[in-house]
GUVOTI-341402 format. One line per 8 residues: their letters; for each residue x, y, z negated of C-alpha. Coordinates in pm, whole numbers. Layout:
N
A) X Y Z ~ ...
//
This chain:
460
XXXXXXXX) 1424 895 1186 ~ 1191 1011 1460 ~ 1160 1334 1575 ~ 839 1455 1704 ~ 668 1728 1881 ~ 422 1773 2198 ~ 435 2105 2463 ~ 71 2206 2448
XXXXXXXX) -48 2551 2491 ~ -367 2542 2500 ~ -411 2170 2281 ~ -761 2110 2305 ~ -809 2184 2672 ~ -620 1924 2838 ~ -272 2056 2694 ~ -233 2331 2961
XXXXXXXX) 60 2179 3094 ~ 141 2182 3482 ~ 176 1799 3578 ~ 524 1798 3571 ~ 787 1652 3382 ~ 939 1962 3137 ~ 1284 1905 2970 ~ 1277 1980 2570
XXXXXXXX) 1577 2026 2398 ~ 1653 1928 2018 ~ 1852 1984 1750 ~ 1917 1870 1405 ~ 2102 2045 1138 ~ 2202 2026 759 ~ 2068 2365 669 ~ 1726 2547 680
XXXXXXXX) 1857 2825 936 ~ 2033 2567 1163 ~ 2396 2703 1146 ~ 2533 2353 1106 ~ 2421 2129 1365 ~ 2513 1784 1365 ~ 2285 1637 1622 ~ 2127 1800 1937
XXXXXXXX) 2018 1676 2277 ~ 1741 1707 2577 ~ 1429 1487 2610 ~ 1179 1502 2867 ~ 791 1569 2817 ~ 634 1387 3065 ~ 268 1416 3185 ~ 221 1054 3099
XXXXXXXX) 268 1110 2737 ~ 53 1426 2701 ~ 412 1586 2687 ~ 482 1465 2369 ~ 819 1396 2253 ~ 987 1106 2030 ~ 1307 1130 1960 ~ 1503 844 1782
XXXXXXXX) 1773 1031 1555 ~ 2077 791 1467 ~ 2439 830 1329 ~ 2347 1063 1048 ~ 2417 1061 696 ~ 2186 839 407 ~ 1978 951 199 ~ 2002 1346 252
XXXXXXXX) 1738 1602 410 ~ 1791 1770 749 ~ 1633 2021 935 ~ 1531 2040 1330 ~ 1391 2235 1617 ~ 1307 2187 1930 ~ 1307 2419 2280 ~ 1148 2421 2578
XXXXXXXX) 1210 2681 2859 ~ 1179 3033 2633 ~ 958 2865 2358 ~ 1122 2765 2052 ~ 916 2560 1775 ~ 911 2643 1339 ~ 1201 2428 1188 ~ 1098 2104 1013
XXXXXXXX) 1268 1928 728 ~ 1283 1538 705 ~ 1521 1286 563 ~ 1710 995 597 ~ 1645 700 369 ~ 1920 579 185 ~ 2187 341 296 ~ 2124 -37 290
XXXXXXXX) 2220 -211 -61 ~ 2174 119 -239 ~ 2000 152 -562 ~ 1856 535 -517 ~ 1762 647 -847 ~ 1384 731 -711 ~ 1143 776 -465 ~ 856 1026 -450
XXXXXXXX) 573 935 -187 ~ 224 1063 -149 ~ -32 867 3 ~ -367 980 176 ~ -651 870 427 ~ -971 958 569 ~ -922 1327 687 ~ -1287 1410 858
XXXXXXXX) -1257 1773 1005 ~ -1592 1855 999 ~ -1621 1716 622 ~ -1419 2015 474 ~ -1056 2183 477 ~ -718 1956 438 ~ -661 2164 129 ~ -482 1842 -71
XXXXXXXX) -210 1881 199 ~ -110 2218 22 ~ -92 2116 -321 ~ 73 1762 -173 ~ 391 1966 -12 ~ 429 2157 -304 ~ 507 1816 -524 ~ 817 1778 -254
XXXXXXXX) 752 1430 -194 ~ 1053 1213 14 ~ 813 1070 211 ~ 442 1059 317 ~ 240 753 382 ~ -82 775 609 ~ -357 485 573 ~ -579 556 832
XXXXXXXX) -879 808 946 ~ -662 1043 1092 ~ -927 1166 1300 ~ -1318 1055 1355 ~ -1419 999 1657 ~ -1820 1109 1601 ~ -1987 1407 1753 ~ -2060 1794 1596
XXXXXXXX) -2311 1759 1351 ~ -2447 2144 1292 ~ -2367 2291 911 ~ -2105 2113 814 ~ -1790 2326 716 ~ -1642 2314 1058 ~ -1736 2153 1366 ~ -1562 1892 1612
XXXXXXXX) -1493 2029 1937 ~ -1688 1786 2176 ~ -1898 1501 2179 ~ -1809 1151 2099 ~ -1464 1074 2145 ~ -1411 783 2427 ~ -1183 870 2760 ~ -795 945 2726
XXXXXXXX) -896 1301 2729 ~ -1101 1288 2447 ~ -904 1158 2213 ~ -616 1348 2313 ~ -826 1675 2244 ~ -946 1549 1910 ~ -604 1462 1782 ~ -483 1837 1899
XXXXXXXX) -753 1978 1704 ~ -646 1768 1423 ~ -309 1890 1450 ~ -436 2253 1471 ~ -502 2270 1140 ~ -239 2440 933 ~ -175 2261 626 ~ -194 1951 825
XXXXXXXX) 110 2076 1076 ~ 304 2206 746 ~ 319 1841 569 ~ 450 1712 903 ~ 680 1988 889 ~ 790 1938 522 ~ 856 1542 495 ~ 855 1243 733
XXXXXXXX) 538 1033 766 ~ 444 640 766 ~ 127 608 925 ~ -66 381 1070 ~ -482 305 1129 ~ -801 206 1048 ~ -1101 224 1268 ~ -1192 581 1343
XXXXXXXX) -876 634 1560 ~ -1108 426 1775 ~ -1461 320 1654 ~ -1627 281 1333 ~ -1547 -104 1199 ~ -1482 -255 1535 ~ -1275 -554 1450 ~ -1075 -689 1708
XXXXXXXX) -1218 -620 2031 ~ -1537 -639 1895 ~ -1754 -337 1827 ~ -1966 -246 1615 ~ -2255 -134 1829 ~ -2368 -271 2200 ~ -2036 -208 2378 ~ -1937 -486 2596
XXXXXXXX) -1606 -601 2491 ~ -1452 -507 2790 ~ -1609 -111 2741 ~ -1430 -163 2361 ~ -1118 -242 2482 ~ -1116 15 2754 ~ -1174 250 2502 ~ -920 109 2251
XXXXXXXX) -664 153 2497 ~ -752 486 2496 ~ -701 573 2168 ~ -433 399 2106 ~ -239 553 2352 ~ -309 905 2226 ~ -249 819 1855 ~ 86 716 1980
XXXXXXXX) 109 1010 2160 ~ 69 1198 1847 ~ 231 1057 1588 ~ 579 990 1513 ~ 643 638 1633 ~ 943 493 1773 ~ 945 363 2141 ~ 904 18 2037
XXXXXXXX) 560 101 1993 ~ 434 256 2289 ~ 107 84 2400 ~ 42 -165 2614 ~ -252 -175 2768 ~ -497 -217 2493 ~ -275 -355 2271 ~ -9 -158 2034
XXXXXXXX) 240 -298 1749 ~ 178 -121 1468 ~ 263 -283 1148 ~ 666 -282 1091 ~ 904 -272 758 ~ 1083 16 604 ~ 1352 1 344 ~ 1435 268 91
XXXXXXXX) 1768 154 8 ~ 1736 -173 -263 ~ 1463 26 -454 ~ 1156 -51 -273 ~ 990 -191 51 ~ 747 -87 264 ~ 504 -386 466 ~ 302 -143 681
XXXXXXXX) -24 -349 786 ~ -259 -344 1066 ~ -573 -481 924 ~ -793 -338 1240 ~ -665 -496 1608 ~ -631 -854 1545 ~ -947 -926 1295 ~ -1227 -1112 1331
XXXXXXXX) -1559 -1034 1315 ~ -1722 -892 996 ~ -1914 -1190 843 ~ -2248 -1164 790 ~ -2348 -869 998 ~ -2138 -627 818 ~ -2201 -417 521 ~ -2293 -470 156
XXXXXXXX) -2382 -770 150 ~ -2414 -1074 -55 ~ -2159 -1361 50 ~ -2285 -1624 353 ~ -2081 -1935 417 ~ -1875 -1718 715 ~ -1720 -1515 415 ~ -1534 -1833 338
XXXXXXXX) -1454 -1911 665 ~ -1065 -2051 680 ~ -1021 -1896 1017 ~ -1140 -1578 936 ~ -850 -1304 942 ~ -758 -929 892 ~ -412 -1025 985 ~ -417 -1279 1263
XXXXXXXX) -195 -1552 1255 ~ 172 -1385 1398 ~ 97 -1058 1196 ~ 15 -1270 898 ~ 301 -1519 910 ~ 565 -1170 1008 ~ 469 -1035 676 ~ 500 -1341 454
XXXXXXXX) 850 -1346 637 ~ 932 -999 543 ~ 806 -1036 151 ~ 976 -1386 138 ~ 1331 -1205 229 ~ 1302 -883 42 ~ 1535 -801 -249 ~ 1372 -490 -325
XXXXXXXX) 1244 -416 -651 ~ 960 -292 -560 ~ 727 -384 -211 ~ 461 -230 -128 ~ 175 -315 130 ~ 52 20 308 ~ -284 -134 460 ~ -617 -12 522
XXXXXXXX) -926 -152 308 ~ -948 -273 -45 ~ -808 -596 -146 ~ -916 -664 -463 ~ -1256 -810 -541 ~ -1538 -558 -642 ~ -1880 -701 -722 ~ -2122 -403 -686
XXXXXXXX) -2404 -663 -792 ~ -2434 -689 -1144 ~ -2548 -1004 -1355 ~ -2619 -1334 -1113 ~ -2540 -1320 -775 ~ -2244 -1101 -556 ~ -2273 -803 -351 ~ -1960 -740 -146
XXXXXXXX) -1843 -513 137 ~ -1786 -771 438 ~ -1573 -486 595 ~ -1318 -497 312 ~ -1051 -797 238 ~ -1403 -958 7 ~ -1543 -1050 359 ~ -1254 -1263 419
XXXXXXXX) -1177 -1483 94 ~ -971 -1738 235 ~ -713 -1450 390 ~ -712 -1307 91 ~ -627 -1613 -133 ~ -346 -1686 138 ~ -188 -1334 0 ~ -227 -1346 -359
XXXXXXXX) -126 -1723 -367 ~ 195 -1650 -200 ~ 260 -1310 -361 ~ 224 -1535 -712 ~ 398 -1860 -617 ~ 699 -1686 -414 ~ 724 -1465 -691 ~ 729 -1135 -507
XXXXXXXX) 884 -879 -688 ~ 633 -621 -810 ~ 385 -644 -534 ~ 235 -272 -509 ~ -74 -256 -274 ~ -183 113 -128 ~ -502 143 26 ~ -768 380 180
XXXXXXXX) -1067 403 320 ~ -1330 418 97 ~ -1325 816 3 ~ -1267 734 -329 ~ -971 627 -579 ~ -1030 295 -754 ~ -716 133 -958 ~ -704 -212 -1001
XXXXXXXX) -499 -526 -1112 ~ -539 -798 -770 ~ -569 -1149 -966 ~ -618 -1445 -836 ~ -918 -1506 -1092 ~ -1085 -1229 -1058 ~ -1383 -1335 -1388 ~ -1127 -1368 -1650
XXXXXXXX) -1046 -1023 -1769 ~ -730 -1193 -1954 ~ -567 -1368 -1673 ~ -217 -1253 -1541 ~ -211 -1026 -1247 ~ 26 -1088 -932 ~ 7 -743 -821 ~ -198 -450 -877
XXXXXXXX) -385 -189 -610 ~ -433 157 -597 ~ -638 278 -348 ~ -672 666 -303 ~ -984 879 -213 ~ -998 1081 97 ~ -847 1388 166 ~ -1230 1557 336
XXXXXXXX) -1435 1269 425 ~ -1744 1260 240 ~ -1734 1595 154 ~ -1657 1728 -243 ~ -1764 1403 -380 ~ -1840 1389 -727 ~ -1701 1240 -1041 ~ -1822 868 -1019
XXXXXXXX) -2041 666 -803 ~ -2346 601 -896 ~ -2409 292 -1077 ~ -2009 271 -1186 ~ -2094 178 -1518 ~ -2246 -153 -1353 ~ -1937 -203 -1139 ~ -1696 -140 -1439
XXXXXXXX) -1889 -433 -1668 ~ -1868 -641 -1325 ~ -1520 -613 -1287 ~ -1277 -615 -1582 ~ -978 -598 -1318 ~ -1124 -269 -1238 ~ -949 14 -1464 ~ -1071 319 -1268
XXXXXXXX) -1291 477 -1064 ~ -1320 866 -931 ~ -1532 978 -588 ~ -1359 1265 -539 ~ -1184 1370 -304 ~ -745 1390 -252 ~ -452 1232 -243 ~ -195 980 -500
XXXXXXXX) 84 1117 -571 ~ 378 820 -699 ~ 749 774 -851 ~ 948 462 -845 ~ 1238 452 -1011 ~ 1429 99 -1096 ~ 1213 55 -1384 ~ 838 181 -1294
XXXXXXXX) 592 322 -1068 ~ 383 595 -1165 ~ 117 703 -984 ~ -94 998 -1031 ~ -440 1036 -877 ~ -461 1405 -753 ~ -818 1513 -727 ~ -983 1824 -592
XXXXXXXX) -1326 1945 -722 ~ -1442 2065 -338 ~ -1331 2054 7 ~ -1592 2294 170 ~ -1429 2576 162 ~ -1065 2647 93 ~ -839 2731 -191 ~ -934 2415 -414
XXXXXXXX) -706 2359 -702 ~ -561 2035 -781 ~ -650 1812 -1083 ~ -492 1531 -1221 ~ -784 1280 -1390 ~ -572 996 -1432 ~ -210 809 -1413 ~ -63 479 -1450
XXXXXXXX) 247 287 -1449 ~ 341 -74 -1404 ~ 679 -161 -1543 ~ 895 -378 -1266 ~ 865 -732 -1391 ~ 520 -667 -1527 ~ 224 -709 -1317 ~ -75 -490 -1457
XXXX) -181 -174 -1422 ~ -84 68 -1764 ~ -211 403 -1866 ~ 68 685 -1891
//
């Protein structure tokens, strides 16, 4: 496990820490008031780091919860609960994970977080849009606290205002996280080192180091992926015991450009482009590696934007979002053929982005309502961004008679709640009716299982 924390007493003003190195001790125990310790030691906060800390926890028991706390000259932090997954080779009877994206401050209040701890999931998995990186905008529910985000010191101060907010800080305190990104941790749809308005490439990638390095700063990451430069690695594997297996993808820093100058738009010959890529080549080949060796009975891709194909044109003719895995047909045919002729077992795909849920069965004919699927996608809404959403897009009904892989649709906003057990996965789309002010209760519109060794989404 990793341990985090960062020494900042005054977080959105620079950190308010003297630039000096500051020793923080830690400690882990196996009960709530930490009488039995089992683990403890001293880290430093260094200035280079924004004082955070990451500390890599080994030698303790599988599969069981443990508490920690950390210390720092007469301050002492809350306690925080994680886990430990279980051991190699096990068969764990289940998992409970949440997944979420897309958490715009201004948009609203991180109510889902609430209802989300109180389900006791094992584990958390983030899919990007921790923060946004755009300036105040006046009347919204609450208000960024500078102007857009570009220096070091920026986006350190927009992550601590992230992290100010309460609910946010008590589901890192209740369960560990996966996380990793999507574009506004740096720049809306910049692909690569490309960007999506007139910065040079070299201004991009200035900037991109930037962010990375405080998104590393402030999330729980092992050393292995500290930045370099303007580069970070990202995507990595997680096991939970035999049961399942998490690919955790990077779909933003090593993509090509958005064909066909980005958007909704209907498919030019670049879409079909064989070199086109939301992997690149050694991220793509890594995970076909990692899915080729896995025994689990269940893997699941934590990525960014949807995978399956939605047609938002209906009758002749396709309209497609180019920023999605539609703008990149040949990438995506390289997945679903190998998913279906390697025979992955029970191929699971969660996605975000999109601030709203949409379930679907990935195919690799995607106009025959009745052929097999080789996996299926379920791609939750956001927990703020957009605002309180509404029931449906407009048009769905269009989309739904478009798309028979399509089984559901909701544009509000929230979170996906899932079990896996040996047998299925169940996921429940959690829903709140508003965001823009607090004390939202939680909703449950839909839920579906697939049964392992069955590809296809079913209702519960």
């Amino acid at each position: 496990m990793v341990l985090w924390t960062r020494l900042a007493p005054k977080p959105v003003e620079g950190g308010g820490m003297p630039d000096a190195a500051v020793a923080v001790e830690w400690r882990v125990a196996e009960d709530e008031g930490m009488k039995r310790v089992v683990k403890k030691g001293t880290s430093m906060a260094v200035p280079a780091l924004a004082h955070s800390v990451h500390v890599e926890v080994a030698g303790l028991r599988p599969d069981r919860w443990y508490w920690y706390q950390f210390r720092a000259g007469g301050e002492v932090s809350p306690v925080g609960r994680t886990r430990t997954a279980p051991a190699a080779g096990s068969m764990p009877e289940r998992l409970r994970y949440a997944f979420a994206s897309c958490q715009h401050w201004e948009s609203g209040y991180f109510t889902a977080y609430e209802h989300m701890a109180a389900e006791n999931p094992d584990l958390v998995v983030h899919l990007g849009d921790y923060i946004y990186e755009g300036s105040p905008k006046p009347g919204n529910p609450r208000l960024h606290n500078s102007q857009e985000i570009v220096t070091l010191s920026d986006y350190r101060n927009r992550h601590a205002l992230y992290k100010t907010d309460k609910a946010l800080q008590n589901m890192h305190a209740w369960a560990p996280w996966i996380v990793t990104w999507d574009d506004h941790e740096v720049d809306n749809n910049y692909a690569g080192d490309i960007a999506e308005d007139k910065q040079t490439r070299q201004q991009l990638l200035e900037r991109r180091a930037s962010a990375y390095q405080a998104y590393y700063e402030h999330m729980p990451l092992r050393a292995g992926a500290t930045p370099k430069g303007s580069g970070m690695l990202l995507y990595r594997n997680l096991s939970w015991g035999g049961l399942a297996n998490f690919t955790v993808l990077d779909t933003r820093q090593y993509r090509t450009d958005q064909p066909c100058g980005d958007g909704r738009k209907a498919p030019c010959k670049e879409v079909f482009d064989p070199a086109a890529t939301l992997l690149g080549a050694e991220q793509h080949a890594w995970m076909e590696r990692q899915l080729g060796s896995s025994r689990a009975v269940w893997n699941i891709l934590a990525q960014q934007v949807l995978m399956a194909k939605l047609d938002f044109q209906r009758g002749d003719g396709e309209l497609l979002s180019m920023d999605q895995w539609s703008g990149y047909e040949a990438c995506r045919n390289r997945v679903l053929q190998f998913l279906d002729q390697r025979k992955i077992a029970n191929p699971v795909v969660i996605t975000g982005d999109i601030h709203s849920n949409w379930a679907c069965d990935l195919k690799l004919d995607w106009r025959d309502g009745k052929a097999p699927a080789v996996g299926v996608e379920l791609v939750g809404t956001s927990i703020t961004s957009g605002g309180d959403g509404a029931e449906a897009m407009k048009g769905i009904d269009d989309v739904y008679a478009e798309n028979p892989h399509l089984k559901w649709h909701s544009a509000r906003r929230g979170y996906v709640s899932c079990v896996v057990t040996p047998k299925q996965t169940r996921a429940d789309y959690r829903t709140l009716p508003y965001v823009a002010k607090p004390g939202a209760p939680v909703q449950t519109p839909r839920s579906f299982v697939v049964e392992a060794g069955r590809a296809g989404l079913q209702n519960a």
